[in-house]
C-alpha positions, 0 to 999 in steps of 0.5 A: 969085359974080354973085349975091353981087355983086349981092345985096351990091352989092359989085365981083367983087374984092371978094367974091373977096377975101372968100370966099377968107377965108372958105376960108383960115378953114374956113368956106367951101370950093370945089368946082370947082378952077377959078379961073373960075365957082368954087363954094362950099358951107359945109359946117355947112349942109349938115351941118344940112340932111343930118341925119335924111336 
């Protein structure tokens, strides 16, 4: 989440509380399991981007 920090200027806690609304929504969803270096994917996009492939 380092690059959403500093793309948003926004504090680690406060992109970690929203991408865990964004998970709690459905929108998001977290591939690691860890509570560390999570990863996140959104998967209409890449549902868009697989199409025709």
């Amino acid at each position: 989440m380092p690059g959403v920090r500093d793309a948003t200027g926004l504090s680690f806690p406060a992109v970690s509380s929203a991408m865990d609304v964004l998970v709690e929504l459905g929108i998001a969803r977290e591939l690691t399991g860890k509570r560390r270096n999570r990863l996140f994917v959104y998967d209409r996009y890449l549902t868009i981007l697989a199409e025709g492939t």
